[in-house]
C-alpha positions in Angstrom: 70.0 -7.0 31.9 67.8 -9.7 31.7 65.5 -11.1 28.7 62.4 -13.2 29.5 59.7 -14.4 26.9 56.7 -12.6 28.1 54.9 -16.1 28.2 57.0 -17.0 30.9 56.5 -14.6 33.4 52.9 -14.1 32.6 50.7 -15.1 35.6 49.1 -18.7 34.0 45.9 -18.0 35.4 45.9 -14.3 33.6 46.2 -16.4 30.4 44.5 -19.1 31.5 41.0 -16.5 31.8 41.3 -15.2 28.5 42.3 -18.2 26.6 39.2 -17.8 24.4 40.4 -14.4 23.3 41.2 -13.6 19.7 45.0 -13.3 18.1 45.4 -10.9 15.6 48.6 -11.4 15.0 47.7 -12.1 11.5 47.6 -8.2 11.1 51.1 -7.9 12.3 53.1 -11.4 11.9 53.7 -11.8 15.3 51.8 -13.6 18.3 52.4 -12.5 22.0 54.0 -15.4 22.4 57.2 -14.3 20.9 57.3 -10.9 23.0 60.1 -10.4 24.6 61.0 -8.4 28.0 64.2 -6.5 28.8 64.5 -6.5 32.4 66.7 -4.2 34.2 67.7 -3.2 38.0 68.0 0.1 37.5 68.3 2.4 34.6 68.2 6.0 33.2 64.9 5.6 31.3 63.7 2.8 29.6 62.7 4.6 26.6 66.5 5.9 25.9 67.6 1.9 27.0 64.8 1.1 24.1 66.0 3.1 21.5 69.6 2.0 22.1 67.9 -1.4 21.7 66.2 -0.9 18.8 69.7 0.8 17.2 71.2 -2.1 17.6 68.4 -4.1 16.0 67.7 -6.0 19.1 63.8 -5.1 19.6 60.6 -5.9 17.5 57.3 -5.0 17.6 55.8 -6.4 21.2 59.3 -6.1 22.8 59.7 -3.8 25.9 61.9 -2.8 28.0 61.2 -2.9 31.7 62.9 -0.7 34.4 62.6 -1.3 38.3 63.8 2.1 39.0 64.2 5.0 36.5 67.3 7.6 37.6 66.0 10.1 34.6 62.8 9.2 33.3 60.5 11.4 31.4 57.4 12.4 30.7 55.6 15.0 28.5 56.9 18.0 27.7 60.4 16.3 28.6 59.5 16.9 32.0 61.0 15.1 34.8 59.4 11.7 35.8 60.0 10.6 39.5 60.3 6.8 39.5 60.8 5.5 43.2 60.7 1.5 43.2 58.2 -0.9 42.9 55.9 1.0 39.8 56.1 -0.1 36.5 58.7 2.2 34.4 58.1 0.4 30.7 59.0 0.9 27.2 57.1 -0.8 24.7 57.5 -1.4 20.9 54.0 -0.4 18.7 53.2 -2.0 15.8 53.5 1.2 13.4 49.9 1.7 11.7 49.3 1.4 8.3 46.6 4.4 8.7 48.0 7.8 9.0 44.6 9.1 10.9 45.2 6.2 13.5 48.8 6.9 13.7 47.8 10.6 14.8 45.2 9.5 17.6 48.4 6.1 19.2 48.5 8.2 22.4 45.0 7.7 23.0 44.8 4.7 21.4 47.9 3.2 23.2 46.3 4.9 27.0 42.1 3.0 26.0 44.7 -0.5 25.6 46.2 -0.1 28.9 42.9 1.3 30.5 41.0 -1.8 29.3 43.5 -4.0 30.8 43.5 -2.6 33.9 39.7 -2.5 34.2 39.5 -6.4 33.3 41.4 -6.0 36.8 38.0 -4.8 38.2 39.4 -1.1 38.2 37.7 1.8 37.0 40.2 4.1 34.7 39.2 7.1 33.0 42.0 8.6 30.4 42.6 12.3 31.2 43.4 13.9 27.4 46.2 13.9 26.2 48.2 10.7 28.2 46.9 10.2 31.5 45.4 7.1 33.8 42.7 8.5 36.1 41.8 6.3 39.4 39.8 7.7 42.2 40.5 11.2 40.6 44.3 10.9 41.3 47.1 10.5 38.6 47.5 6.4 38.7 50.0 6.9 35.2 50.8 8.3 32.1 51.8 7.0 28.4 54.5 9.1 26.4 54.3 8.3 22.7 57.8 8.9 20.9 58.4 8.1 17.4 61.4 8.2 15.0 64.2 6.5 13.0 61.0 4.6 11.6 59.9 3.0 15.0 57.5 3.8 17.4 57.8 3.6 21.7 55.1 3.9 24.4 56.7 5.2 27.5 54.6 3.7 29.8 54.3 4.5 34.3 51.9 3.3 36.5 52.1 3.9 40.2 51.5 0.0 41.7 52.9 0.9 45.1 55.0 4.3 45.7 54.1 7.7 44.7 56.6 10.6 43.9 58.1 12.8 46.2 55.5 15.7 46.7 58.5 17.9 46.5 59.2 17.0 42.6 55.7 17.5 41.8 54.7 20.0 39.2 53.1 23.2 41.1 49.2 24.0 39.6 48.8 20.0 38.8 45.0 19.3 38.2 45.6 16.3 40.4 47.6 14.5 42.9 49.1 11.2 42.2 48.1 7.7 43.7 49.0 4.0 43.6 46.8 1.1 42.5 48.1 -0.9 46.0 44.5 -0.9 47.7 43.2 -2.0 44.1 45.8 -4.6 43.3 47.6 -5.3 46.5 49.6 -8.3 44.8 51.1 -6.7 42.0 54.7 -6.9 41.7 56.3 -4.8 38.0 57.2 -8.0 36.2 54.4 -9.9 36.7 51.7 -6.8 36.4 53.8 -5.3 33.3 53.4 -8.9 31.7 49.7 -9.2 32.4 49.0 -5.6 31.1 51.1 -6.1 27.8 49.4 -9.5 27.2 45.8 -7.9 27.3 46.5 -4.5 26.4 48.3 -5.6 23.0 45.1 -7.4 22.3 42.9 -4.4 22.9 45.7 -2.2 20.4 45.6 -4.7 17.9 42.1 -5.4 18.1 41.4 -1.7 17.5 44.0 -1.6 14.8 42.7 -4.5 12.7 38.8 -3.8 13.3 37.8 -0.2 14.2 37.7 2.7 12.1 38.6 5.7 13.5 34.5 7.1 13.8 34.2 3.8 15.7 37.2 4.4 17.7 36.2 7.7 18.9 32.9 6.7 19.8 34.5 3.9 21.7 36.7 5.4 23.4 34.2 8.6 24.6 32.1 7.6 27.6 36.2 7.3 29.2 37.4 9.9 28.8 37.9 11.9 31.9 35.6 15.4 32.6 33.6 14.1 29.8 30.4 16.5 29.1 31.8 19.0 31.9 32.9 22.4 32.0 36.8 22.5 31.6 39.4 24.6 31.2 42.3 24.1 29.1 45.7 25.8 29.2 46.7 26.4 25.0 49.6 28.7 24.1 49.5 30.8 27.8 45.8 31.2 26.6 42.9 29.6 29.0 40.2 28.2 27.2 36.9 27.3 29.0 33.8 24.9 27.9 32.7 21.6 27.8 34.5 18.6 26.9 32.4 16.8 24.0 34.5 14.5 22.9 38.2 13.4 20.7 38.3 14.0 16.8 39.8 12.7 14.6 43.2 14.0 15.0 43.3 12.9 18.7 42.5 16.5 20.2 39.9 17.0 21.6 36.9 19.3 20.7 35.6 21.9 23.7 32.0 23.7 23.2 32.7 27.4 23.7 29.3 28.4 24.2 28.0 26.7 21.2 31.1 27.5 19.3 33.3 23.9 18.9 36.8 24.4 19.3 39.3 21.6 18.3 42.4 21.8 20.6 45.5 19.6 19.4 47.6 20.3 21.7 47.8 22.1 25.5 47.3 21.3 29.3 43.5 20.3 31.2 43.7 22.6 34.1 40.3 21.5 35.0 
């Protein structure tokens, strides 16, 4: 394992265009500066390598954990996450809130961060509800929020050049994954995962200092993905179907059931 200062494997030029931007590490005593990056080879998951971390007292807020290849990573519903080299396979210490309603909505929060830094890239992201990156239609990444012992991870994959074997994908997916290679040719995981911490800590901690949660969730609305169309959505073995209006304020999202709003916390967008 290795341990860089995020500063020093951040592209200058990424910091260089968005020197003006404002720190707000006022709101959590600690400036990107000090981040810090594991960096490993190879690894089960970089969330379980996190946690040991943070066990051993060896992580803080802003720290991550970066693997080049996963050989058990995981994503929602503990389901298996195929990590073939050359993505990003990231862990990433949260600042814990110090509002309960945002605490309930970090998934979406923590997917709008990483969505915003990607699009100061020039590419257009939509968040899929609950955890998903949307490009060109295709599965791009996903964010896996995990929180205990008093400590809170973002599980964080984004396809930069390989996809998954087709074989280890899920059977009835509502999409198909793709890679950001056409979109961000030069992207290697250390220096992308640096640039994408450095500007999508600022968008989380802008949110968390400034936004309430109504201005969140308007915020955050015109990107979500299937927006104001007719969806269906998998609850309990039950389908739903109506039209996506929006999040509320739990971080589910509200369907109109022919004129009847239904507020879904938890299930599977089938379409």
């Amino acid at each position: 394992m290795q341990v860089f200062k995020l500063k020093d494997i951040l592209p200058s030029k990424v910091a260089g265009s968005f020197a003006g931007m404002p720190d707000f590490s006022a709101c959590f005593q600690r400036s990107w500066r000090e981040f810090r990056v594991f960096d490993l080879e190879t690894c089960a998951s970089s969330l379980d390598t996190a946690w040991e971390l943070m066990d051993q007292g060896g992580m803080l807020a802003g720290d991550s954990v970066l693997c080049l290849e996963q050989t058990g990573g995981r994503g929602r519903m503990r389901r298996r996450w195929s990590s073939p080299r050359g993505n990003i396979y990231a862990a990433l210490k949260l600042p814990v809130p110090d509002s309960t309603e945002m605490n309930r909505m970090l998934s979406i929060i923590t997917g709008y961060s990483f969505q915003r830094a990607l699009m100061a890239r020039g590419i257009e992201v939509f968040l899929k509800w609950p955890n998903d990156l949307v490009v060109n239609s295709g599965k791009a990444g996903g964010i896996l929020i995990e929180e205990k012992r008093g400590g809170i991870l973002a599980g964080i994959g984004l396809n930069l050049k390989s996809l998954p074997d087709s074989r280890e994908l899920r059977t009835g997916r509502l999409m198909d994954p793709v890679h950001l290679s056409g979109a961000w040719p030069e992207a290697d995981p250390r220096t992308a995962w640096a640039e994408l911490v450095y500007l999508g800590q600022f968008w989380y901690d802008n949110i968390l200092c400034n936004y309430s949660l109504i201005d969140f969730i308007s915020e955050v609305k015109p990107y979500l993905w299937l927006v104001n169309q007719m969806v269906r959505v998998e609850q309990d073995q039950i389908v739903l179907e109506g039209r996506l209006k929006g999040i509320d304020e739990s971080g589910g999202i509200i369907l109109d059931c022919a004129g009847h709003h239904k507020h879904i916390q938890t299930g599977t967008l089938l379409s």
